[in-house]
KOLTIKOL-128982 format. One record per residue: residue number from 0; residue in three letters; x, y, z of N, C-alpha, C, O, CB in turn. Coordinates in steps of 0.001 Angstrom, whole numbers, plus 500000, padded with zeros to 6 digits. Glycine has a CB too. Layout:
   resi   resn      n.u      n.v      n.w     ca.u     ca.v     ca.w      c.u      c.v      c.w      o.u      o.v      o.w     cb.u     cb.v     cb.w
    NUM    ALA        X        Y        Z        X        Y        Z        X        Y        Z        X        Y        Z        X        Y        Z
...
//
This chain:
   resi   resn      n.u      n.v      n.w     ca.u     ca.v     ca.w      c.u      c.v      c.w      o.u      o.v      o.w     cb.u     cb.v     cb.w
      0    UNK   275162   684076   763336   275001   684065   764782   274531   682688   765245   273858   681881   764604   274007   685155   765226
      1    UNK   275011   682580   766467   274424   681124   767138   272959   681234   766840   272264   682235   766667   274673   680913   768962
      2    UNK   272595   679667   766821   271319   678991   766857   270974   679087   768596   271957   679223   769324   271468   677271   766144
      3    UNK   269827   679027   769137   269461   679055   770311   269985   677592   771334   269933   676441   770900   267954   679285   770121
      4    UNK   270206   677759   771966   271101   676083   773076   269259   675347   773057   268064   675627   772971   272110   676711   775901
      5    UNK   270166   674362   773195   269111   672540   773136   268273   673135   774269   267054   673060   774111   270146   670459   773746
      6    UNK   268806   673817   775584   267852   674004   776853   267224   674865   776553   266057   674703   776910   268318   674275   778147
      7    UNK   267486   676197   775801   266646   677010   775601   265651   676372   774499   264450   676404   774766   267303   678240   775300
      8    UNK   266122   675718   773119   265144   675143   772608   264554   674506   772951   263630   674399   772146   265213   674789   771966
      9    UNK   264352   673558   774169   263607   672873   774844   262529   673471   775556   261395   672993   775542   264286   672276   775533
     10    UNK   262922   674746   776324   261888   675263   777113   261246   676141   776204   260048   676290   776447   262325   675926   778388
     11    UNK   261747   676851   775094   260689   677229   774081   259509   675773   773401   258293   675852   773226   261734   677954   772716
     12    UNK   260187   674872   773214   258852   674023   772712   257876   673434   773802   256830   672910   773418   259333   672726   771862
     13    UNK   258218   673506   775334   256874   673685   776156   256262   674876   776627   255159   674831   777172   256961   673067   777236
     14    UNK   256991   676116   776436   255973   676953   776505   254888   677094   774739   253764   677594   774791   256849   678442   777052
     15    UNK   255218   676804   773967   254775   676760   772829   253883   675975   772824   252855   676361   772268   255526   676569   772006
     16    UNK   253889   674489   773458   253157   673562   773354   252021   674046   774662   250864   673657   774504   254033   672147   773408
     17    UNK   252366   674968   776073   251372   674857   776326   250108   676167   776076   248918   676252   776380   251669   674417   777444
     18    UNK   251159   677142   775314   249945   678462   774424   249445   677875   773524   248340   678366   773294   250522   679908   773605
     19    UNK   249787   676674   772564   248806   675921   771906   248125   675043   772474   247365   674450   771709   249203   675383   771023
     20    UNK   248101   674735   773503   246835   673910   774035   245964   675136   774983   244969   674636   775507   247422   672347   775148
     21    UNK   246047   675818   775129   245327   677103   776018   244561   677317   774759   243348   677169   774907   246386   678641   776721
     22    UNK   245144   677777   772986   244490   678071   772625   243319   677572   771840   242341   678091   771301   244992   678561   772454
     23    UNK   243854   676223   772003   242628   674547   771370   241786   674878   772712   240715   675472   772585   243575   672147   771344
     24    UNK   242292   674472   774117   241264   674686   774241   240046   675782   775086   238858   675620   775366   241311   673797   774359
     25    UNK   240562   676392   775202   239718   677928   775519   238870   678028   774170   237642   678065   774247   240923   679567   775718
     26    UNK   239736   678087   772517   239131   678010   771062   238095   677277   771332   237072   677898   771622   239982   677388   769876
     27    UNK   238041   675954   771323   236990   674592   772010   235741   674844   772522   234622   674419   772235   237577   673867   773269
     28    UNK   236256   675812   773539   234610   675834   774591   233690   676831   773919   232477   676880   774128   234792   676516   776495
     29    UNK   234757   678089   772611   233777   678500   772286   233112   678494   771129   232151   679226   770890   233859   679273   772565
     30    UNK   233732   677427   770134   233033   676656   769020   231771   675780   770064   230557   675968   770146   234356   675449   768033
     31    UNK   232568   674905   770682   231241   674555   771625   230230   675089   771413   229511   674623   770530   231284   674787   772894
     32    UNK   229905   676002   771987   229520   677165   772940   228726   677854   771609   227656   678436   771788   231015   678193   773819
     33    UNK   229443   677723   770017   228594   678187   769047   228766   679566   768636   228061   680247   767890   227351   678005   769447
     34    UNK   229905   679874   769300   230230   681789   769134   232365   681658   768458   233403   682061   768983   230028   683026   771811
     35    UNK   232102   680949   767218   233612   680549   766998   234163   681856   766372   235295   682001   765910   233860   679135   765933
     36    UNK   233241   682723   766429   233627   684597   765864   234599   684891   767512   235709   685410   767389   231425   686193   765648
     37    UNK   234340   684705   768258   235172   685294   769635   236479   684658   769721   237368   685042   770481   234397   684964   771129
     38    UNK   236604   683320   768628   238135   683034   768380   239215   684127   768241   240282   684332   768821   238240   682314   767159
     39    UNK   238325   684951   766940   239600   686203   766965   239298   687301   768237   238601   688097   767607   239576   687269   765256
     40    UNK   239327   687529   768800   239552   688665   769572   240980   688481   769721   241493   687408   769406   238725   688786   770899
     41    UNK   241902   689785   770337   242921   689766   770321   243960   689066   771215   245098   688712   770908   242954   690674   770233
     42    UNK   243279   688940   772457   243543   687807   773449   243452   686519   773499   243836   685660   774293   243032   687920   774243
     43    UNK   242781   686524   772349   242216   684513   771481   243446   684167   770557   244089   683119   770609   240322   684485   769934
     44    UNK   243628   685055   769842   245072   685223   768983   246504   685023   769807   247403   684182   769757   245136   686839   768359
     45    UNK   246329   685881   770367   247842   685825   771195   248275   684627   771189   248866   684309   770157   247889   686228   772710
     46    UNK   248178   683764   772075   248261   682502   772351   248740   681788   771055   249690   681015   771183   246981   682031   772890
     47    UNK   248200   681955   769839   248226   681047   769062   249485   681758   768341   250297   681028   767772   246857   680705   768333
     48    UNK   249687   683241   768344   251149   684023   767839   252124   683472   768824   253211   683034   768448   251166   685890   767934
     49    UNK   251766   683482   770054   253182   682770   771002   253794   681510   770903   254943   681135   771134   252919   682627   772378
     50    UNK   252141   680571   770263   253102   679042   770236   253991   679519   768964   255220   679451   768995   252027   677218   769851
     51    UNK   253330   679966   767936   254378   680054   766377   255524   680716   766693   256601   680292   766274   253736   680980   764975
     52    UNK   255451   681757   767415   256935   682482   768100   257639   681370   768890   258859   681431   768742   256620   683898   769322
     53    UNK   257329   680620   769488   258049   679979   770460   258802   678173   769446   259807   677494   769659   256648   679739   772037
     54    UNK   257701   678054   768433   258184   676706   767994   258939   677420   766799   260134   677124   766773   256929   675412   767596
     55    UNK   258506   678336   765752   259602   678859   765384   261025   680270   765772   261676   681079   765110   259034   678946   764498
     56    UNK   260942   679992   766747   262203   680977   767646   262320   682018   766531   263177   682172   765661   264042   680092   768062
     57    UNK   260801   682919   766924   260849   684057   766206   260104   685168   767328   258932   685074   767691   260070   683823   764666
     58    UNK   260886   686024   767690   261278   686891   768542   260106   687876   768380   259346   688358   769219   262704   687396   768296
     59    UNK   260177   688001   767269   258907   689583   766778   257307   688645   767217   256505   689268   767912   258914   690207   764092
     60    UNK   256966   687315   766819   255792   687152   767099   255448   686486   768629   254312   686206   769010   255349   686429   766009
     61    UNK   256583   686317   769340   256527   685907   770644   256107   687901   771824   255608   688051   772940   258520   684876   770913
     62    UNK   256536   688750   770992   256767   689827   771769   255422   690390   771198   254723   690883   772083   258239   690666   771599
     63    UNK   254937   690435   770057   253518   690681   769477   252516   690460   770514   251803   691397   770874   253179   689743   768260
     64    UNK   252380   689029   771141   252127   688365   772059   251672   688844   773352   250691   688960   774086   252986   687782   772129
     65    UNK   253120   689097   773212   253363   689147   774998   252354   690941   774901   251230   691042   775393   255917   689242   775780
     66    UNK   252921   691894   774334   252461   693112   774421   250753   693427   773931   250095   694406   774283   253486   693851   773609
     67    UNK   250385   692544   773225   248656   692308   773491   248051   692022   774621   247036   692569   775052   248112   691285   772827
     68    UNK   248989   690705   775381   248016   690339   775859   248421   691103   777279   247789   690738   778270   247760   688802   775710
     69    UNK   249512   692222   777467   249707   693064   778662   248252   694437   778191   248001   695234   779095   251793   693761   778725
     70    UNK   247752   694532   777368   247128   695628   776972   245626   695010   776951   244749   695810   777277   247742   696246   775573
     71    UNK   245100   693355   776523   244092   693151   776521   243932   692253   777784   242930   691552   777637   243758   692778   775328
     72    UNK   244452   692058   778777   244303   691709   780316   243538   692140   781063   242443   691651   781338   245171   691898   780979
     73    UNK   244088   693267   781559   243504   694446   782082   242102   694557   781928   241260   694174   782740   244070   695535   781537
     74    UNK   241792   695406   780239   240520   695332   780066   239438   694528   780236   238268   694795   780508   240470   695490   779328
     75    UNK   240321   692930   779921   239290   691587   780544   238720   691781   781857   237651   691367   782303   240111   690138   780751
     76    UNK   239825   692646   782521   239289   692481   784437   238555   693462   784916   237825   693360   785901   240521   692526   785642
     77    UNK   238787   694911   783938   237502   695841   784010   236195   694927   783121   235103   695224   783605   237923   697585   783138
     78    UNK   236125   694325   782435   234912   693631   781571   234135   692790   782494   232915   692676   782376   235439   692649   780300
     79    UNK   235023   692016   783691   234489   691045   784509   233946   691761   785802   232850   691543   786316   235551   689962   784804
     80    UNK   234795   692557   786194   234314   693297   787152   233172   694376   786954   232741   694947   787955   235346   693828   787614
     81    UNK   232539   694753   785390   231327   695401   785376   229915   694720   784952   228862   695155   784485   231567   696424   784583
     82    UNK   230427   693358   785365   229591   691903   785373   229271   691247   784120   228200   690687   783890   228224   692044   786007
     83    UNK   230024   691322   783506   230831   690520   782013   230785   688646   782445   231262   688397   783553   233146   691242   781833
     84    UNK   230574   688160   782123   230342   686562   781716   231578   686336   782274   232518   687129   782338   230114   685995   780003
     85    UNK   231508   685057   782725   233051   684501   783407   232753   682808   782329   231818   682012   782422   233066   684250   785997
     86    UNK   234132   682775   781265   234126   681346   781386   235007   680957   781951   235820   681820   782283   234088   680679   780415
     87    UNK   235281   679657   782308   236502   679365   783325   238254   678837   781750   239429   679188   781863   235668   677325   784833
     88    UNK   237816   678233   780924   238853   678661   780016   239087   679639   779630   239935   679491   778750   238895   678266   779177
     89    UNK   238722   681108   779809   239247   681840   779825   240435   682195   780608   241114   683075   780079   238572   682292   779807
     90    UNK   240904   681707   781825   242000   682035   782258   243165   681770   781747   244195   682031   782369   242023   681742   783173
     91    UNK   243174   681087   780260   244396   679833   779511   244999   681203   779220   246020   681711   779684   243953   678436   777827
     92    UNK   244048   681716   778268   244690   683272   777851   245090   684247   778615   246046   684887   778179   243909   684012   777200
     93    UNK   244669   684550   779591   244622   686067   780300   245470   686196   781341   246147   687163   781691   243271   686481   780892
     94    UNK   245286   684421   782088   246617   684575   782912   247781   683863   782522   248917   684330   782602   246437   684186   784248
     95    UNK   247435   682480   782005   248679   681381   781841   249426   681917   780606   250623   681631   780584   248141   679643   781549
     96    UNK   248920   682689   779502   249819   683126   778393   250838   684181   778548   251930   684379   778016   249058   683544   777386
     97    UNK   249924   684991   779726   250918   686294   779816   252180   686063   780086   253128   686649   779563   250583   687251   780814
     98    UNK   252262   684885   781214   253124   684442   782134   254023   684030   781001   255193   684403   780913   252615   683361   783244
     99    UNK   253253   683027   779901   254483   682099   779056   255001   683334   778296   256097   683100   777786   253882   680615   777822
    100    UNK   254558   684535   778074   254775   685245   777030   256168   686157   777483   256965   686474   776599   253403   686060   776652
    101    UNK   256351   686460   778561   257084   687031   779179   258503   686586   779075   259491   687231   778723   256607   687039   780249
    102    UNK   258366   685075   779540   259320   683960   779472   260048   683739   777827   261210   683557   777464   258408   682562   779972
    103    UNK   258982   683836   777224   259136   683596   775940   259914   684867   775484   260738   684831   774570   257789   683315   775233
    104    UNK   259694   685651   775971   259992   686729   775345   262115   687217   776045   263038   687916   775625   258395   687974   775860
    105    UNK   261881   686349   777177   263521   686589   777932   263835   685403   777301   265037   685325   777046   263849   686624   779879
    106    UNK   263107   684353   776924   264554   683901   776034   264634   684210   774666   265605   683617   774196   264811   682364   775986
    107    UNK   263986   684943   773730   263947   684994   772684   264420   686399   772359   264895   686737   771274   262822   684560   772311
    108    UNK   264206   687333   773617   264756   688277   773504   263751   689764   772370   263283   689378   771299   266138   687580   773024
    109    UNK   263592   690988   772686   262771   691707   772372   263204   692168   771152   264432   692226   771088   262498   692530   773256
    110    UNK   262570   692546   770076   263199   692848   768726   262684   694605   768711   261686   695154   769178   262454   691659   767233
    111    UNK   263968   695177   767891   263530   696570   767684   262325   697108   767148   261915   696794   766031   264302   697061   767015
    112    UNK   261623   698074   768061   260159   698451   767671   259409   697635   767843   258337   697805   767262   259880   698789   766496
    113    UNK   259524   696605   768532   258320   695873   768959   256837   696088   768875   255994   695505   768193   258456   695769   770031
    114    UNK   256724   697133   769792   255478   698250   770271   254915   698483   768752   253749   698149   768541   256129   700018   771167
    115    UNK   255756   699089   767589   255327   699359   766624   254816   698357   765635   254122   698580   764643   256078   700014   766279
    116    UNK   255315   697128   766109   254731   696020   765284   253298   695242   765607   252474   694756   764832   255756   695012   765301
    117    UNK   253327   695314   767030   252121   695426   768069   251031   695916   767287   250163   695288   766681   252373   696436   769356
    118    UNK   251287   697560   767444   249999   698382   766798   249764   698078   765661   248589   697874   765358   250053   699779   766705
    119    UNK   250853   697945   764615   250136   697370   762995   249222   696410   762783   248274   696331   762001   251059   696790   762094
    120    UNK   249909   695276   764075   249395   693635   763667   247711   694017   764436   246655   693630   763935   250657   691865   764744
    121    UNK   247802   694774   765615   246467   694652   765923   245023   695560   764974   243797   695457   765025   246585   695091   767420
    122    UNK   246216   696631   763969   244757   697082   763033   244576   696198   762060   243495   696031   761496   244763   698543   762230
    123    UNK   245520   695641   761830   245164   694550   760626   244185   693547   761162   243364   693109   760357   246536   693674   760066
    124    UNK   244146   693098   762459   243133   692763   762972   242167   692974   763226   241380   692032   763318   243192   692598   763438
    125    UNK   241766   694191   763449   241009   694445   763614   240030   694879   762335   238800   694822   762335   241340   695013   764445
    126    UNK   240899   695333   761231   239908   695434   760158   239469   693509   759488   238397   693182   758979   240825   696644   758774
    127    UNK   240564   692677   759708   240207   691477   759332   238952   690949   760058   238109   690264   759480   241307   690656   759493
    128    UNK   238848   691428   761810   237556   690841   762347   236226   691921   761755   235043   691591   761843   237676   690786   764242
    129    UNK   236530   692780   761364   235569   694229   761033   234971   692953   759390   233816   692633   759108   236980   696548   760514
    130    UNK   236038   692615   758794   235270   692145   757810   234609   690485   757715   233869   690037   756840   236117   692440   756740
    131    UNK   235138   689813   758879   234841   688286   758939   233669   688025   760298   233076   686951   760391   236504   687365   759237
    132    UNK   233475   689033   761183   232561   688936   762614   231659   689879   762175   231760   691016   761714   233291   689358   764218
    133    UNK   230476   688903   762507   229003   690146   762356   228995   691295   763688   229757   691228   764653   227106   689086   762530
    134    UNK   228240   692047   763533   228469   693359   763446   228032   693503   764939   228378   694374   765736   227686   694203   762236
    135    UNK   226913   692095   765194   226085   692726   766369   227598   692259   767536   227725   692827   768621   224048   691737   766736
    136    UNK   228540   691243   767081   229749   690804   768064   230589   691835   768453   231111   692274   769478   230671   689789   767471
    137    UNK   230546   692009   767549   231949   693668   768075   233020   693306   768804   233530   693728   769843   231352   695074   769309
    138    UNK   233376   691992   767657   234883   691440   768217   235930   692452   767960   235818   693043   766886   235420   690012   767450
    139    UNK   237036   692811   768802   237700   694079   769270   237495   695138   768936   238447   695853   768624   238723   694154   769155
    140    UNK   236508   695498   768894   235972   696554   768969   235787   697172   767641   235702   698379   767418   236612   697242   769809
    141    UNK   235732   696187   766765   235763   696365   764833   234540   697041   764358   234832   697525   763265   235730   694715   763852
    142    UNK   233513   697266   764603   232430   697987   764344   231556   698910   765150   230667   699605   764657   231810   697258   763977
    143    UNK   231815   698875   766192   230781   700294   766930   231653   700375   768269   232512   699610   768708   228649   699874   767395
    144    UNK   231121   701589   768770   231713   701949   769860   231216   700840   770871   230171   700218   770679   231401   703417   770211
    145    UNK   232154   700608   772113   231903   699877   773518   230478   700612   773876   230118   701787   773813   233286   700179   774838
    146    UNK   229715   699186   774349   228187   699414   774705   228850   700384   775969   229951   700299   776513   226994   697755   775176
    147    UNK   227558   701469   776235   227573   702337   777202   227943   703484   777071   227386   704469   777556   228095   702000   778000
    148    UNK   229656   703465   775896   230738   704610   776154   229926   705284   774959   230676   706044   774346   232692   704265   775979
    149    UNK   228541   705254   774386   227774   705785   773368   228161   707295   773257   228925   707901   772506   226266   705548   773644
    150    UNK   227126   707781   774565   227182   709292   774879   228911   710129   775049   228912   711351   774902   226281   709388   776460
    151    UNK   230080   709529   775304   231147   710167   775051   231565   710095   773968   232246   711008   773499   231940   709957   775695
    152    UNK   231157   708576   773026   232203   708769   771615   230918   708831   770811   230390   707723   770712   233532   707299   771066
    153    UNK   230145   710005   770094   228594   709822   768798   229498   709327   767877   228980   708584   767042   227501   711501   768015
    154    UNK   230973   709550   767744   231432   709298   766361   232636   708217   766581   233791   708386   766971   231945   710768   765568
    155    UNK   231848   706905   766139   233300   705063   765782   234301   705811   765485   235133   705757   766391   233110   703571   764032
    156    UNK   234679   706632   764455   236093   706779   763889   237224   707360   765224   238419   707077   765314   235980   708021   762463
    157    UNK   236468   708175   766105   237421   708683   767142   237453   707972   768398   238203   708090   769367   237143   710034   767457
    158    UNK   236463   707200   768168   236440   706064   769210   237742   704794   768957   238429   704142   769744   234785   705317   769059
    159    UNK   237639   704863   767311   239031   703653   767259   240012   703941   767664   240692   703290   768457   239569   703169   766084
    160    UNK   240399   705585   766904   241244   706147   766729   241953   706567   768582   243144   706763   768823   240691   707226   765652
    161    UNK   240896   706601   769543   241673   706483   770985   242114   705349   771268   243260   705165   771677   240943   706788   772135
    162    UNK   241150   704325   771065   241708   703241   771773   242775   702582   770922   243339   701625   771454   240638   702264   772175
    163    UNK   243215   702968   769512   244230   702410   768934   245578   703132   769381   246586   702459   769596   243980   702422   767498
    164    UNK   245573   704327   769497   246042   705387   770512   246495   704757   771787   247713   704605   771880   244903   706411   770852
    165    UNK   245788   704377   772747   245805   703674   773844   246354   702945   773615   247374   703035   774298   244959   703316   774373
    166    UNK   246416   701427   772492   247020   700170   772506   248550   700656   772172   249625   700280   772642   246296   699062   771403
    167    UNK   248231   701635   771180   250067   702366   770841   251008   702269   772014   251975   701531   772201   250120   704276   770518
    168    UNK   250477   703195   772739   251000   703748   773940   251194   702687   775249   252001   702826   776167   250027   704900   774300
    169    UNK   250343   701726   775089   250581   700644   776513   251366   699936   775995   252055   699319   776807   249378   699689   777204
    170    UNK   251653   699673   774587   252674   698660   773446   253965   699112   774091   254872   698419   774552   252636   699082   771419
    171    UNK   253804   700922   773997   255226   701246   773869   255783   701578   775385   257005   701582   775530   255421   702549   772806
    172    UNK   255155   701786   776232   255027   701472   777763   256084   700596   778121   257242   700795   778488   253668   700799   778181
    173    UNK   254984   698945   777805   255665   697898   778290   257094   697233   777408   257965   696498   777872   254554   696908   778435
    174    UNK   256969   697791   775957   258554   697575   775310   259277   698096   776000   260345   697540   776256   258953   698080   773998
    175    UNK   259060   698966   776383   260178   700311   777146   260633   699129   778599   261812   698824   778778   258903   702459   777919
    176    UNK   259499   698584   779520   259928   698040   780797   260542   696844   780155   261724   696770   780489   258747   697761   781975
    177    UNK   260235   696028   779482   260610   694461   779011   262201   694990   778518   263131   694346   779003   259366   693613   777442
    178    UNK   262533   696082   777618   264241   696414   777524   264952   696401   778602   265986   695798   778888   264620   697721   777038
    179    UNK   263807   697668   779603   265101   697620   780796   265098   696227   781551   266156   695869   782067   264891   698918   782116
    180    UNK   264042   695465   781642   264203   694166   782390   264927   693459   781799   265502   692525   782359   263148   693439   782652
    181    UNK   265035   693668   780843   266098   692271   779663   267608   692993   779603   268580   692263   779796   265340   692088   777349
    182    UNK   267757   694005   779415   268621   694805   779566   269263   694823   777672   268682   695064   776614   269649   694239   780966
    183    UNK   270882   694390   778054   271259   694007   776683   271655   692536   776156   272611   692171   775473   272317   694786   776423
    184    UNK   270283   691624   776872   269841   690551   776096   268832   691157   775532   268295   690229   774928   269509   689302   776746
    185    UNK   268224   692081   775328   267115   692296   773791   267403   692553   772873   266547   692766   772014   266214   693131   773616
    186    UNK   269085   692688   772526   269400   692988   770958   269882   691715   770860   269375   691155   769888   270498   694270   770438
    187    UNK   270696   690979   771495   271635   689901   771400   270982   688874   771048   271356   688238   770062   272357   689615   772510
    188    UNK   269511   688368   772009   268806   687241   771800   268338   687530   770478   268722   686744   769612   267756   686931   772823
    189    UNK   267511   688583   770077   266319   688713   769611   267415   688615   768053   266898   687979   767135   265194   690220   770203
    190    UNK   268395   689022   767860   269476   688727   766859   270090   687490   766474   270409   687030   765377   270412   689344   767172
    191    UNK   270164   687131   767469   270782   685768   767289   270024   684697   767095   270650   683658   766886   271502   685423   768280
    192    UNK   268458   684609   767102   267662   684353   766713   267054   684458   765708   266350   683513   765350   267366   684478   767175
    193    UNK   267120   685447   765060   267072   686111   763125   268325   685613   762556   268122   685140   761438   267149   688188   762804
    194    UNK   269834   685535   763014   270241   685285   762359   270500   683661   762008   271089   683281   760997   270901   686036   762524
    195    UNK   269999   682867   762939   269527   681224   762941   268413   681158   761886   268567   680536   760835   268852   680617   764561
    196    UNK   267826   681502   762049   266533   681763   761273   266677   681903   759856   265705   681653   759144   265872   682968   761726
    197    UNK   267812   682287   759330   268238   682680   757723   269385   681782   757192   269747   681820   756016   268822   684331   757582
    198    UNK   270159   680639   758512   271085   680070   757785   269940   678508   757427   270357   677584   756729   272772   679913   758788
//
């Protein structure tokens, strides 16, 4: 199958180039800052899966991406709005990635099961931050329930087990809208892109 056109490879290596500088430096303020455990959260990641999706025109980790950071957005704006810390690089991720991710994702085109690759990559994450972030961080939510939601969940295991539930389901949500918006450029791109990829 065709290789991707010079224009499309072009506008993939500036959206790539600018989810890797969102994620230097948003990453930046919070090595700064002395808290380089909040690197991984899943919205810290994204960014850095979209530039590798976007500089290597790989479809599955550009859409990984995009479908995190439609699922960990949101929650950022319930987090801010129940008077959660505002840094101002935080917006590299939450708003400017979504945007590239989207883009990234119509030209690269959506790969089958997306949603399902979504949910894997984010437990593997989450047990990787469960074993590399101390305990009192509760980077994505890898060791205790969300402060507050105590009294509804006494027991972590059914507490993951919803909100991994939840990430399933908003994964497979927005795969579902990103097909019909792409229509039948999500087999074509997202193919013709794997098959560049192997010659």
């Amino acid at each position: 199958m065709a290789a991707p056109s010079s224009s499309s490879s072009s506008r993939l290596r500036v959206m790539g180039g600018l989810a890797a500088v969102a994620f230097v430096v948003h990453g930046g303020n919070h090595v700064r800052r002395g808290s380089p455990h909040d690197l991984l959260w899943m919205c810290n990641v994204a960014p850095l899966l979209l530039a590798a999706g976007c500089f290597l025109a790989r479809p599955d980790l550009a859409a990984i991406a995009a479908l995190w950071l439609a699922f960990g957005t949101p929650i950022w704006l319930l987090d801010i709005a129940t008077g959660s810390g505002l840094l101002l690089t935080t917006f590299l991720p939450h708003v400017l990635c979504p945007i590239l991710a989207v883009l990234a994702v119509r030209e690269l085109g959506l790969p089958h099961r997306a949603w399902l690759k979504a949910t894997a990559a984010l437990l593997a994450l989450v047990g990787l931050t469960r074993a590399l972030t101390p305990p009192e961080t509760n980077v994505n939510l890898s060791h205790r329930v969300w402060a507050g939601w105590e009294a509804l969940f006494p027991r972590y295991d059914l507490f993951l087990a919803l909100v991994a539930a939840a990430a399933a389901l908003t994964f497979l949500a927005i795969d579902r809208a990103l097909a019909a918006w792409l229509g039948p450029q999500r087999r074509r791109a997202a193919g013709a892109t794997r098959g560049a990829s192997t010659t």
